[in-house]
C-alpha positions as CSV (number, residue, x, y, z in Angstrom):
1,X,34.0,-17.4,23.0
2,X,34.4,-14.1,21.4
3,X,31.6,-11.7,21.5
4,X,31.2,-8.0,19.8
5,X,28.7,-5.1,20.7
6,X,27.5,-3.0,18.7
7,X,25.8,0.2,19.3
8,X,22.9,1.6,17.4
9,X,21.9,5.3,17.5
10,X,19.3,6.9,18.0
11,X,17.3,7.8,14.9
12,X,14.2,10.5,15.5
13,X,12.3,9.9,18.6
14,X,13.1,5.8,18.3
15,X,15.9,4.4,20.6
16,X,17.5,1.6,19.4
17,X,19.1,-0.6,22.7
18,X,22.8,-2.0,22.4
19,X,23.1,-5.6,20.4
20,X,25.5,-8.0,21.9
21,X,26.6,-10.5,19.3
22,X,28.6,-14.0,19.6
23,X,30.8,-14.9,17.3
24,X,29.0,-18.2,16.6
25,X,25.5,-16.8,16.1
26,X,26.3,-13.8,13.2
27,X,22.9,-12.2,11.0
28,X,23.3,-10.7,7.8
29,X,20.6,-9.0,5.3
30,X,20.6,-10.6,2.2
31,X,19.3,-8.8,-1.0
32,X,19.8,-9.4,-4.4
33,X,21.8,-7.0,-7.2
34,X,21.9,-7.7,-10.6
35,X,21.6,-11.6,-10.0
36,X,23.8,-12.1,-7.9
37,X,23.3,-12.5,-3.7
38,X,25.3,-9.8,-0.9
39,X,24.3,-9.3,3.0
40,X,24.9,-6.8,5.6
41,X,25.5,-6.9,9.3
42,X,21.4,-6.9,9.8
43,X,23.3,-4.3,13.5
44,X,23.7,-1.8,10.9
45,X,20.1,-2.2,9.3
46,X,17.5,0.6,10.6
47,X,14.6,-0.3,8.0
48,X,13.6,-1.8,4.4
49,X,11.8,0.9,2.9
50,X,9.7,0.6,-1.2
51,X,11.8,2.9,-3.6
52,X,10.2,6.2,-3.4
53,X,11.8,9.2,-5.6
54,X,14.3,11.2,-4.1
55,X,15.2,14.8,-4.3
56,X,18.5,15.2,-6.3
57,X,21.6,17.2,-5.1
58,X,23.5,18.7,-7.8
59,X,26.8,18.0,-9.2
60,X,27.1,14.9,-6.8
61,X,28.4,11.8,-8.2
62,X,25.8,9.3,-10.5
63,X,25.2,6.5,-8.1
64,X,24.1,9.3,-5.3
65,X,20.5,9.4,-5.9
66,X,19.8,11.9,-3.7
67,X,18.8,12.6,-0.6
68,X,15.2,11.5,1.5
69,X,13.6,13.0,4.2
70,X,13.5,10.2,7.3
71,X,11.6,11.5,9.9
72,X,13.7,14.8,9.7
73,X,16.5,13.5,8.9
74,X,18.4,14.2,5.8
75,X,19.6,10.5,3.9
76,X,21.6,10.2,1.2
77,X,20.6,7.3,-1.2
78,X,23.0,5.4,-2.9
79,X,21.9,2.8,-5.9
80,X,24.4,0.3,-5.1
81,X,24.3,-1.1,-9.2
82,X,26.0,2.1,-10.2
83,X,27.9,2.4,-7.1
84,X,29.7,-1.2,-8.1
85,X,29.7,0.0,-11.9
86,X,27.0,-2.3,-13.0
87,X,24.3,-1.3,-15.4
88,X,21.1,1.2,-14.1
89,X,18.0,-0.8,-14.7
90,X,14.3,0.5,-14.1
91,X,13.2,0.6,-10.4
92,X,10.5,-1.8,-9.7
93,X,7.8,-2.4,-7.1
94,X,10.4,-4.9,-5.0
95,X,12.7,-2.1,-5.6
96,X,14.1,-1.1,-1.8
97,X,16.1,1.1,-0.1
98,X,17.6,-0.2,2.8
99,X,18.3,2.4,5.6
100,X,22.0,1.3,7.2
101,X,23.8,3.1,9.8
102,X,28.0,4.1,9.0
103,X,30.8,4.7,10.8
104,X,33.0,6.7,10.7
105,X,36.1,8.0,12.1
106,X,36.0,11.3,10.9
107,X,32.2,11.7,10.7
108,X,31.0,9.5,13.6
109,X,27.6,7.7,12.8
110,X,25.7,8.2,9.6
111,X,22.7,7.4,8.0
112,X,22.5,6.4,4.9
113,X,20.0,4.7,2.2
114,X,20.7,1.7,-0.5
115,X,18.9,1.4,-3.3
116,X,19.1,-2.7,-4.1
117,X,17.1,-4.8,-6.2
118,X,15.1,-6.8,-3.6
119,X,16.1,-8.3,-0.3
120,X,16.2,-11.6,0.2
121,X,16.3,-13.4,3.9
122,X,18.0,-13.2,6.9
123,X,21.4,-15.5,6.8
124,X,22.1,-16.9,9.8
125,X,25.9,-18.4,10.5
126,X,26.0,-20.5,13.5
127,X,30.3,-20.5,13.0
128,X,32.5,-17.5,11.9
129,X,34.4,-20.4,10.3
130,X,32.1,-20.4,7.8
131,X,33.0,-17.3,6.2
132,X,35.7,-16.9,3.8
133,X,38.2,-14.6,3.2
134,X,37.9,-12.3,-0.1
135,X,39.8,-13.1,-2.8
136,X,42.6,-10.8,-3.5
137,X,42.7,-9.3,-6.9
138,X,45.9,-7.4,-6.4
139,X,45.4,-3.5,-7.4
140,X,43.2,-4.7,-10.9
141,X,39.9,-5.1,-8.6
142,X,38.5,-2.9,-5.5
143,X,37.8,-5.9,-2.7
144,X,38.7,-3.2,0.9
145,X,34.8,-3.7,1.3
146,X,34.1,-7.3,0.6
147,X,34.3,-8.6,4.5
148,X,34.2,-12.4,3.5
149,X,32.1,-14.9,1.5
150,X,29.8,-17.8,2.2
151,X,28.8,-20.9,0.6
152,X,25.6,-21.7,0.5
153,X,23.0,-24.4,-1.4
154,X,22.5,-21.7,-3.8
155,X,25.1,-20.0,-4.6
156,X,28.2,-17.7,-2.8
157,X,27.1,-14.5,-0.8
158,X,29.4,-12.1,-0.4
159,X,29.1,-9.8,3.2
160,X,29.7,-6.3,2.6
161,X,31.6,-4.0,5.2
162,X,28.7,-0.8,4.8
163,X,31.4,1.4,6.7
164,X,33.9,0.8,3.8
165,X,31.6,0.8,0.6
166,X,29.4,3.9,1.9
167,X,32.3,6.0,3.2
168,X,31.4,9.2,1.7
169,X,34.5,10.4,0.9
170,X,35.8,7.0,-0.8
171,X,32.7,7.7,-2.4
172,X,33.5,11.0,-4.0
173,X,36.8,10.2,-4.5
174,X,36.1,6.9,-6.1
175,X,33.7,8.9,-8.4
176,X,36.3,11.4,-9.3
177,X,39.0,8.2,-10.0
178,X,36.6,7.3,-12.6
179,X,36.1,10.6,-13.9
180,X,39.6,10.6,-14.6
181,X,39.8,7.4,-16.3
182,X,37.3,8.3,-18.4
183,X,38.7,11.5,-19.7
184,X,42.3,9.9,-20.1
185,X,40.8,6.9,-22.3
186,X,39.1,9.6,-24.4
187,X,42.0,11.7,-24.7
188,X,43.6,8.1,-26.0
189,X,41.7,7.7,-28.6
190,X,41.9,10.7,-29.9
């Protein structure tokens, strides 16, 4: 039987112990966005927190919100509906942002804040079988942070790697992609 660990860091004056994980007994945060039902590693999950309104950082890209003060700390916030190119909506009150924890080479651990619809439940999978590979779209559709689907009574989930889709420089360069593509389909139909 495989098993993974995963560290937490320390986040103000709260210790978070080291998780040991089996392979046959994985948790993920489900939440909902724009109908439709993802989940996160609930390791990399610090706190669910109601949408409170951030303090903006200029010239940063539209689906950074901002940045929030958590217990000293600095958190960017990230609106995951424009991050994936969806429509903005009004926040709500089951508006949440849910605090995750990143990794990354370069940058080591970072904290960071989603802004999602609503979360959901806790997933439990008693079998990594269960999950499914994602689909590959070729170069036509960004996938690299998709880390597998699951089937369930109600509908797919689809697991998100948070290390991929909140790497702040894919971020930024993602942002500045689409920047790009935008000012070249103008210059089209000109």
């Amino acid at each position: 039987m495989e098993t993974r660990t995963t560290s937490l860091a320390p986040v103000g004056a709260r210790n978070l112990k080291r998780e040991t994980v089996t392979e046959e007994n994985l948790q993920y945060l489900t939440f909902n966005l724009a109908g439709e039902s993802y989940g996160i590693d609930i390791l990399r999950v610090q706190e669910i927190r109601g949408w409170v309104p951030v303090t903006k950082v200029p010239n940063a890209p539209a689906f950074v919100r901002g940045v929030m003060n958590l217990r000293g700390a600095i958190v960017p916030v990230v609106d995951l509906r424009l991050r994936f190119g969806l429509e903005s909506v009004e926040y709500t009150k089951i508006t949440v942002v849910i605090v995750v924890m990143v990794r990354s080479e370069q940058h080591g651990d970072r904290t960071i804040g989603m802004v999602v619809d609503g979360v959901s439940d806790v997933l439990n999978i008693n079998n990594a079988a269960e999950i499914k590979d994602a689909p590959d779209f070729g170069t036509a559709v960004h996938t690299e942070f998709i880390s597998g689907l699951v089937a369930m009574d109600s509908g797919m989930v689809m697991l998100l790697d948070v290390d991929r889709l909140l790497s702040i420089e894919e971020m930024f360069a993602l942002e500045n992609l689409r920047g790009t593509e935008s000012r070249s389909v103008v210059a089209h139909a000109s």
